[in-house]
C-alpha positions in Angstrom: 22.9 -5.2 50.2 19.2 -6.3 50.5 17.4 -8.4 47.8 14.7 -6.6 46.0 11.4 -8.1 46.7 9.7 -9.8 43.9 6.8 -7.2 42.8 4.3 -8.0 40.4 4.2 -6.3 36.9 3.1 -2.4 36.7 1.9 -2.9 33.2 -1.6 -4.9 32.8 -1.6 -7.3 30.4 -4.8 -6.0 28.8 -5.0 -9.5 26.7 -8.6 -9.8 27.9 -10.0 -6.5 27.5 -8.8 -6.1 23.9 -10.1 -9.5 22.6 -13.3 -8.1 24.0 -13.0 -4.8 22.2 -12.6 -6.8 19.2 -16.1 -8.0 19.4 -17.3 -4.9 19.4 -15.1 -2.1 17.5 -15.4 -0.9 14.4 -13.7 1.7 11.9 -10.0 2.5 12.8 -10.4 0.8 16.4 -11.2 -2.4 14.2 -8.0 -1.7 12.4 -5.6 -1.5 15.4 -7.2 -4.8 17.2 -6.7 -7.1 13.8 -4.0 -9.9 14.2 -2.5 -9.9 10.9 -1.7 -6.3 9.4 -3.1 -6.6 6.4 -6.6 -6.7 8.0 -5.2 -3.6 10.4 -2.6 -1.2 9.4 -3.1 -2.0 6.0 -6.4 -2.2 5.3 -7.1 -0.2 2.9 -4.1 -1.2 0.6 -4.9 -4.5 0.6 -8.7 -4.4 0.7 -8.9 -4.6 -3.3 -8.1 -8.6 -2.5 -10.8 -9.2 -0.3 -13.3 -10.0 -3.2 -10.7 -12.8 -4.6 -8.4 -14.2 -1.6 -10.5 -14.3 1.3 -12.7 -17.0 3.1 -15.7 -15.5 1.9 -14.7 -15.1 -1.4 -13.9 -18.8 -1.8 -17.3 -19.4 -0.5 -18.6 -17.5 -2.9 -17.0 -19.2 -5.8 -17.7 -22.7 -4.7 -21.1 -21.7 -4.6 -20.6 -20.2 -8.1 -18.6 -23.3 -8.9 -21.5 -25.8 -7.7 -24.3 -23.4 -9.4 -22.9 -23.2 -12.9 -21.9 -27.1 -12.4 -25.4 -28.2 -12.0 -26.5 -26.0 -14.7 -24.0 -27.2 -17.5 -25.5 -31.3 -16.6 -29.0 -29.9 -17.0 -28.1 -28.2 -20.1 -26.3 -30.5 -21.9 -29.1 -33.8 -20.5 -26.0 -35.4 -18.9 -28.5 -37.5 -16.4 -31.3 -38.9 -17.6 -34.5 -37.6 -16.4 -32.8 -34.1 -15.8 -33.0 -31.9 -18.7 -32.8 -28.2 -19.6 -33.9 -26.1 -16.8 -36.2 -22.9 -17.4 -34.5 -19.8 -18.0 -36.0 -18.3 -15.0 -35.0 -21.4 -13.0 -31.2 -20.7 -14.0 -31.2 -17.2 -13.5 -32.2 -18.0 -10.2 -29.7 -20.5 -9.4 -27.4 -17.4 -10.3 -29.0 -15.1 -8.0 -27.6 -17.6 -5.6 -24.0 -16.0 -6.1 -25.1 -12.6 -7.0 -26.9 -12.3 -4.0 -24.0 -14.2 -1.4 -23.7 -11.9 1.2 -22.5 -10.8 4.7 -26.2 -13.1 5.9 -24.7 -15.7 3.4 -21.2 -16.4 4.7 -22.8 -16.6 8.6 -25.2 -19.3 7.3 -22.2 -21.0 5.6 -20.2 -20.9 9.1 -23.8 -22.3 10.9 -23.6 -25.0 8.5 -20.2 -25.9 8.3 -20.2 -25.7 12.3 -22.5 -29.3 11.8 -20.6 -30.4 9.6 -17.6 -30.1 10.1 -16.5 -29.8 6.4 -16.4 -26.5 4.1 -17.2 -27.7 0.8 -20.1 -30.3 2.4 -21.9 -26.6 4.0 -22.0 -25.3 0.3 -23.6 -28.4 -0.9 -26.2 -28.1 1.7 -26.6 -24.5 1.9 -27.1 -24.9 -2.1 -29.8 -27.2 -1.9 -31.9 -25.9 0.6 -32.3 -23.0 -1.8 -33.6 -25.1 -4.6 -37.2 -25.8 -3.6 -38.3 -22.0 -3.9 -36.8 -22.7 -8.0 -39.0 -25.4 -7.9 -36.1 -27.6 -8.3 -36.2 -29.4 -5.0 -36.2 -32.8 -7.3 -32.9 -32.1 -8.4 -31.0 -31.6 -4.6 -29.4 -35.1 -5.6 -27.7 -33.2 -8.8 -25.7 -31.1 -6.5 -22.3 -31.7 -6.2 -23.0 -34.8 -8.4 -19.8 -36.8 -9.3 -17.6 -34.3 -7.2 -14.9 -34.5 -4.8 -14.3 -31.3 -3.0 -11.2 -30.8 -4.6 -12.8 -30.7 -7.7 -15.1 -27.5 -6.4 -11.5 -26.3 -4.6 -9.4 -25.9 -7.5 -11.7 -24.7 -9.7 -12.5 -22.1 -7.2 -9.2 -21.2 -6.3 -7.9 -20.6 -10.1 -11.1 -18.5 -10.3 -10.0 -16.0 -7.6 -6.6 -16.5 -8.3 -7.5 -15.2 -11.5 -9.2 -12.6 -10.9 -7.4 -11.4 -8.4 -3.9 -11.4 -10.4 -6.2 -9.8 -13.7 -7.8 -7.0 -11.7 -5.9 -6.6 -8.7 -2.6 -7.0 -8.7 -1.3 -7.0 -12.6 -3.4 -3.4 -12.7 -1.2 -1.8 -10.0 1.8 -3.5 -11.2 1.7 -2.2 -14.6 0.8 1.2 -13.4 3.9 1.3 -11.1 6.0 0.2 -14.0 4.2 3.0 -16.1 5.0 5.6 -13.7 8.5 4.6 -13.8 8.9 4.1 -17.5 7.5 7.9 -17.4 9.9 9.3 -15.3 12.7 7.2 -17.6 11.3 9.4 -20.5 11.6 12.8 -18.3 14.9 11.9 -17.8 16.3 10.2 -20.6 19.3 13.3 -20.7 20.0 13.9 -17.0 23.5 12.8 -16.9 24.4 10.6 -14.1 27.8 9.2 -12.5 27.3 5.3 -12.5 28.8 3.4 -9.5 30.2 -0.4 -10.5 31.3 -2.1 -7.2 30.3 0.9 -5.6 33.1 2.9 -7.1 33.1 5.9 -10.1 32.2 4.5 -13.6 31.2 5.2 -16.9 28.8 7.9 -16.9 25.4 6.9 -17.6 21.6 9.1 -17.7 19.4 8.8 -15.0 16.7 8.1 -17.4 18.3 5.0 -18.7 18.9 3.8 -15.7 14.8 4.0 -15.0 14.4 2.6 -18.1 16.1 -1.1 -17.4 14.3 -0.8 -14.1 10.6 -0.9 -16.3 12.5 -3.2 -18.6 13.3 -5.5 -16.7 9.4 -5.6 -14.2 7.9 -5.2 -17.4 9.1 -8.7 -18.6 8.4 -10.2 -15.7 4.9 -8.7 -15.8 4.4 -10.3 -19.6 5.1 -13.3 -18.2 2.6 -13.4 -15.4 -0.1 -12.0 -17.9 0.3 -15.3 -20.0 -0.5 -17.5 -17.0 -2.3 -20.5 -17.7 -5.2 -21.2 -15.0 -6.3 -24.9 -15.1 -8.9 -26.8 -13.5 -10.0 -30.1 -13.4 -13.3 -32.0 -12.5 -13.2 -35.6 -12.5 -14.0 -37.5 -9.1 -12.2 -39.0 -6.2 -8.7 -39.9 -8.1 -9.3 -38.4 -11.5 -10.0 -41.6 -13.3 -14.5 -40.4 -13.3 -14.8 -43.8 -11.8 -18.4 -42.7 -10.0 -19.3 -40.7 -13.2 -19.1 -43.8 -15.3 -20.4 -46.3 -12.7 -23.6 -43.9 -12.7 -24.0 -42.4 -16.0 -22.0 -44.5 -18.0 -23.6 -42.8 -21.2 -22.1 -39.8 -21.1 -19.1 -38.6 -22.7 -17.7 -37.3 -19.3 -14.6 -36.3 -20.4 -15.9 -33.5 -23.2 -18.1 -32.6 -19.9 -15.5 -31.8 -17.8 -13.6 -30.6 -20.6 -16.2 -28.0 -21.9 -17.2 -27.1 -18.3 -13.7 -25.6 -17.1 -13.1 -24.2 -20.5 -16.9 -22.3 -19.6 -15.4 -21.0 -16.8 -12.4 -19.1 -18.4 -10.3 -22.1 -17.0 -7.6 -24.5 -19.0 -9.0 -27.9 -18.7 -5.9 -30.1 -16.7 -7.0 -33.7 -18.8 -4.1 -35.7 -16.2 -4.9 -35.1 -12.3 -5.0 -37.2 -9.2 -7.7 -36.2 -6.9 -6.4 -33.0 -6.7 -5.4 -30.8 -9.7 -1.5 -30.7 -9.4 -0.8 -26.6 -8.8 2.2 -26.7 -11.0 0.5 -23.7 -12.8 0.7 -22.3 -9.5 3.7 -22.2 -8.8 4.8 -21.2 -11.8 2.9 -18.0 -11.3 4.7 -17.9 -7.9 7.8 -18.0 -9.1 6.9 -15.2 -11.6 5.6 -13.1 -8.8 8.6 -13.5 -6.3 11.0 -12.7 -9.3 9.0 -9.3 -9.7 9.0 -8.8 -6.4 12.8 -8.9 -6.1 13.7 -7.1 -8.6 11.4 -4.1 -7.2 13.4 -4.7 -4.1 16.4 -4.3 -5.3 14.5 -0.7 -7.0 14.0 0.0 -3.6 17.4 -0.3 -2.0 19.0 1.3 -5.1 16.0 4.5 -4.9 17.2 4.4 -1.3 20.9 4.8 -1.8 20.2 7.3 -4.3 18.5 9.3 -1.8 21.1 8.6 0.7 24.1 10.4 -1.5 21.2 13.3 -2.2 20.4 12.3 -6.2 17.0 12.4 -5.5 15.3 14.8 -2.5 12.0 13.8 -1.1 9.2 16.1 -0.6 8.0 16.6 2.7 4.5 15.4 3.6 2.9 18.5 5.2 2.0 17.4 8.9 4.3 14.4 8.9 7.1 13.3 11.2 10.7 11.9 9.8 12.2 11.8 13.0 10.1 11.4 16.5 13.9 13.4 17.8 15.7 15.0 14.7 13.1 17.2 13.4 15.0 17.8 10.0 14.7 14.3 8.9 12.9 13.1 5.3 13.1 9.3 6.1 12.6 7.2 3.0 10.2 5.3 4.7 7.7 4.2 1.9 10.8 2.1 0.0 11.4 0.8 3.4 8.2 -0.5 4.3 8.2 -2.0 0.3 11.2 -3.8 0.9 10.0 -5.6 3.9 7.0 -6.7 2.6 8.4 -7.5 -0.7 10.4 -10.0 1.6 7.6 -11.2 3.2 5.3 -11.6 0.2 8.4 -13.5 -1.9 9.0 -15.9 1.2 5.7 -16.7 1.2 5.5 -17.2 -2.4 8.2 -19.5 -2.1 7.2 -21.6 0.3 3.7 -22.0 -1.9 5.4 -22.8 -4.8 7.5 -25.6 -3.2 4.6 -27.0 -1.3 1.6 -27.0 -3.9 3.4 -29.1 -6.3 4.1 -32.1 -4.0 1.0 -34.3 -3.2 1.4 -38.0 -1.0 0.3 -40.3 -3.2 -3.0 -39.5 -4.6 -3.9 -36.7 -1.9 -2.9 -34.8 1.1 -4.4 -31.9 2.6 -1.0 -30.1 2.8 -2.2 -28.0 0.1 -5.5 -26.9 1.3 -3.8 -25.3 4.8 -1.0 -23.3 2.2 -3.3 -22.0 0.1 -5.1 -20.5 2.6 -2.1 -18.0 2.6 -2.4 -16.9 -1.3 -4.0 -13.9 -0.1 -1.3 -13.0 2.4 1.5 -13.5 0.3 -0.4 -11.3 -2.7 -1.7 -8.8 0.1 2.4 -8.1 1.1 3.2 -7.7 -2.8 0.3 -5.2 -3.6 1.0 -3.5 0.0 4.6 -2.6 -1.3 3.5 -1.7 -4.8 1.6 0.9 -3.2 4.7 1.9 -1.2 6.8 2.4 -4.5 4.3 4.4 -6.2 4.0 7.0 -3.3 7.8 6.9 -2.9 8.5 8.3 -6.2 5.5 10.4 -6.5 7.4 12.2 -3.7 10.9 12.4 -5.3 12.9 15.6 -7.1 15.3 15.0 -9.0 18.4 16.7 -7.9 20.2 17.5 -11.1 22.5 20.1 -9.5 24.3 17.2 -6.8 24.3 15.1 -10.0 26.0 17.2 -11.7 28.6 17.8 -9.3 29.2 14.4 -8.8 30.0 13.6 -12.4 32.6 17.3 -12.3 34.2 15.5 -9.4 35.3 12.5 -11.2 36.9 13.1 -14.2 38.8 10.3 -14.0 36.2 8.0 -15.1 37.3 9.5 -18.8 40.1 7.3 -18.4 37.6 3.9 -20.6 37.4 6.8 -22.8 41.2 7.7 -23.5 42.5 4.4 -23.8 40.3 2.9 -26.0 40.3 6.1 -28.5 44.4 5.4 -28.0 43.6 1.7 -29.4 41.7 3.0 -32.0 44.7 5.4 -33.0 47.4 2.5 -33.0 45.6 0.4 -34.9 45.0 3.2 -37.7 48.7 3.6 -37.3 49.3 6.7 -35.3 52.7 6.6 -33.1 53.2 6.5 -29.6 50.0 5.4 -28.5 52.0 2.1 -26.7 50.7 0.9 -23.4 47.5 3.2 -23.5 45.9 1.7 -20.7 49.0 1.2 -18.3 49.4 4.5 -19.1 45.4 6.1 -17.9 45.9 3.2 -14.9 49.2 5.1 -13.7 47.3 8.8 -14.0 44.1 8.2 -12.7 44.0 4.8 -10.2 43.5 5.8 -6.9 44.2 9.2 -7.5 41.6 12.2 -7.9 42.2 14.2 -11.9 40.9 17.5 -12.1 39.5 18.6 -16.0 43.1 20.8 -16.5 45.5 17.4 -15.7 42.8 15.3 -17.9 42.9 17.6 -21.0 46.8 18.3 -20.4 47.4 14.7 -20.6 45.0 14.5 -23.3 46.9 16.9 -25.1 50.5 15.2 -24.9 49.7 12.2 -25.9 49.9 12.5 -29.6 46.9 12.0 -30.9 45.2 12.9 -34.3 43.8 16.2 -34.6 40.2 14.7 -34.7 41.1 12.4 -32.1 41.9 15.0 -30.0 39.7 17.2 -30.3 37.2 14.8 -29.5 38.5 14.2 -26.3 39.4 17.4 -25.5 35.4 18.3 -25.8 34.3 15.0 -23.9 33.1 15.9 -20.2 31.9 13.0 -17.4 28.4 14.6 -18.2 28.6 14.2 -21.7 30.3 10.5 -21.9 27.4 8.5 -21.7 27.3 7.3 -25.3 23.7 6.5 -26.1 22.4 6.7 -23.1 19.2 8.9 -23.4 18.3 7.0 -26.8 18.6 3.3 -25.4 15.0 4.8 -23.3 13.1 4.5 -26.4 13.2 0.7 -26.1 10.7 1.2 -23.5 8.4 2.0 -26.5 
C-alpha cells in the first residue's frame, strides 16, 4: 500500500488574526477573545471584583494609600517645617483617587514603563500632581519613610476588604438565605435518608437544607470576623530611616494611628513585609465554605439524579445538543468546578503568603496577584448555586414513594421500642434486634409483613399501637422542628 503524502493542516491556525481582533473588539467579541474566563465567559459574574482585585484597583489604592499617608504626617506635624495642610489642599489630594481613572491607570503604565517598578510610578505620578495644590514643596514627603511593601499590604488588606465585605460575603449570605428559606418551606416534606448510600432513618427535606445553611453559615461568621492588618514601618520593620530622620517623632503611635485610620489592624511585629498570616487565615475560611457548597452541589445533583427535585426548563435553552429531552444540571456542575478551582487556588495562597526568606522575598507579590482569581471562581459558582435552586421543584410525590418503598427502615424503630419494653419488664422481647436484622436485611418488607410482625411480637398495648401507626413518612422524629435553629 502507498504512503500517504505528508499534507499540511486544513484548519488555520488563526493565532495571529485573533490577537489582532483583540486590539480592537469590544462587547461580547471582547468576551470570547479574553485569556482567562473570568474576563470572557464570565464577565459579568465576576465583574463586581474588578473595583477590589484587579491591577487597577491596586493602583488606585496605593494612590489612596500614599494620599491619606502624606496627609496624616502633615496633620499630625510629624516633619518639621511641614505642618497642617489647607483644607482645600487635602480635599485635593483626595480628588487624586476620586478622580483615578481609565486616563489614570494608562499614565501609571507610561510611568511604570520608565521605571520599571509599580509602586516607584505611584510615587511619581503623585507628585507631579502636587504643584497645581500648591504643594510642589512637599514632593519630598511622598512616600516618606516607605518601602513599597508598606504601600503593598496596606493596599492589598484595603481591597481585600472590601472586596470580601461588599462582594463576596453579600452573595454568600444571600445564597445561604435562599437556602435557609427553602429549609423553612420544607421543614415537613418527609424524605428517605440514604447512609452509605443505602435506606435509613427517615428524615425531612427541610432539615436536611437546614444543616446545609447551618453549616455555610458558620463558616460565613467566621470570615465576617476577619482581622485585616497592616503595617508601615520601613525597610525591615525596625523604622530605622524614620528615626535616623525624624528622630522626634513618636513613629510608632504614627504608624499605629495611621492603619487604624484606614479601617486596618495595626501588625506592631513585621519584617519588611507584613507577614499574611491573617491571609491565609481568611483563605482557609473561604476554601472550607467553598467545599462544603461543593459537596451541596454533588448531593443537589444526586438528588436530581433519583428525581427528588425536577428542574425547570429554561425556555429557549438546550440540555442536550442530541437528546432533546434532557434538563442537565448544569449550573451545580459548573459550581463544582470552579469551587475546585477557587479552593486550589486558595490553598496554594494560604501556604505561600505565610513563608518569607529571611527578611523578604518577592514570592508573595507574584501570588497575590491571583487573589482575584481565586475569589472570581468562588463568587462565579455562588452565582451558579443560586440559579440552580431558583430552578428546582420539589418533587414530593417520588419522595413519597420512595419512603412507601422502604418500610424496612422501621426496623431502628422496632427494636429500640423492644429495648424499651424489656427493660420496663415486658416478656419476650429477647434478641430484638437479631430479630428486625433476620426480617428486614437484605430483604424488601412491605407495610402488611411490617405491622404483622409488629403485631406478634408481644408488645404493650401503647407500645403497639404506636408502631402500628408509625409510617417511613412519619418516622422522622423531630425533624421539621430541628429547622428552627436556623433562627
Amino acid at each position: 500500500m502507498e504512503a500517504m503524502a505528508d499534507s499540511p493542516s486544513r484548519i488555520p491556525s488563526g493565532r495571529l488574526s485573533l490577537a489582532a481582533a483583540g486590539e480592537t473588539a469590544g462587547g461580547p467579541a471582547q468576551n470570547r477573545i479574553a485569556l482567562g474566563p473570568l474576563d470572557g465567559r464570565y464577565r459579568p459574574a465576576a465583574a463586581p471584583l474588578v473595583d477590589y482585585l484587579s491591577e487597577a484597583a491596586l493602583n488606585r489604592d496605593r494612590v489612596a494609600v500614599e494620599v491619606e499617608w502624606l496627609i496624616h504626617l502633615t496633620r499630625n506635624s510629624v516633619l518639621p517645617g511641614a505642618g497642617p495642610l489647607s483644607p482645600e489642599q487635602e480635599e485635593g489630594l483626595r480628588k487624586i483617587v476620586t478622580e483615578f481613572d481609565a486616563a489614570s491607570v494608562a499614565e501609571l503604565a507610561e510611568i511604570e514603563a520608565v521605571t520599571v517598578h509599580d509602586v516607584k510610578a505611584v510615587e511619581y505620578y503623585i507628585g507631579r500632581r502636587l504643584e497645581s495644590l500648591g504643594i510642589k514643596n512637599l514632593t519630598p514627603m511622598v512616600h516618606f519613610g516607605c518601602t513599597s511593601e508598606d504601600v503593598n499590604n496596606l493596599s492589598y488588606a484595603l481591597g481585600i476588604k472590601g472586596a470580601v465585605e461588599d462582594v463576596w460575603l453579600p452573595a454568600a449570605r444571600a445564597l445561604v438565605g435562599q437556602v435557609a428559606e427553602m429549609a423553612r418551606a420544607n421543614r415537613d416534606v418527609a424524605m428517605l435518608s440514604r447512609t452509605h448510600g443505602q435506606p435509613a432513618t427517615p428524615t425531612s427535606l427541610g432539615k436536611e437544607l437546614a444543616v446545609i445553611a447551618h453549616r455555610l453559615g458558620r463558616q460565613l461568621d467566621r470570615i465576617g470576623r476577619t482581622e485585616y492588618l497592616g503595617k508601615i514601618n520601613g525597610a525591615t520593620g525596625t523604622y530605622a530611616a524614620h528615626y535616623a530622620s525624624v528622630p522626634t517623632a513618636d513613629w510608632q503611635e504614627v504608624s499605629k494611628s495611621f492603619v487604624e485610620g484606614l479601617g486596618l489592624t495595626w501588625n506592631p511585629l513585621t519584617t519588611q513585609i507584613e507577614s499574611h498570616d491573617w491571609q491565609a487565615e481568611l483563605y482557609a475560611d473561604m476554601a472550607r465554605f467553598n467545599r462544603i457548597l461543593h459537596n451541596v452541589c454533588t448531593d443537589i445533583w444526586s438528588y436530581i439524579s433519583i428525581g427528588y427535585f425536577a428542574q425547570i426548563p429554561v425556555a429557549g435553552a438546550t440540555g442536550s445538543s442530541t437528546m432533546p429531552h434532557k434538563v442537565n444540571p448544569i449550573r451545580f456542575e459548573n459550581a463544582e468546578a470552579n469551587l475546585e478551582i477557587s479552593s486550589a487556588l486558595l490553598d496554594t495562597l494560604g501556604a505561600t503568603l505565610v513563608t518569607s526568606r529571611w527578611q523578604r522575598d518577592l514570592t508573595d507579590s507574584s501570588s497575590q496577584r491571583n487573589i482575584g482569581v481565586a475569589f472570581g471562581h468562588s463568587l462565579l459558582a455562588i452565582s451558579n448555586v443560586a440559579k440552580g435552586l431558583e430552578r428546582l421543584d420539589v418533587a414530593e410525590d417520588v419522595l413519597a414513594a420512595d419512603l412507601d418503598t422502604n418500610w424496612e427502615v422501621l426496623a431502628e424503630a422496632i427494636q429500640m421500642v423492644m429495648r424499651a419494653e424489656a427493660i420496663a419488664g415486658v416478656e419476650g422481647m429477647d434478641n430484638p434486634y437479631e430479630r428486625l436484622k433476620d426480617l428486614t436485611r437484605g430483604h424488601r418488607v412491605d407495610a402488611a409483613r411490617m405491622k404483622e410482625f409488629v403485631s406478634g411480637l408481644g408488645l404493650s398495648a401503647d407500645a403497639e399501637a404506636r408502631l402500628l401507626a408509625l409510617t417511613p413518612a412519619t418516622y422522622n422524629g423531630i425533624a421539621a422542628d430541628l429547622v428552627e435553629h436556623l433562627g
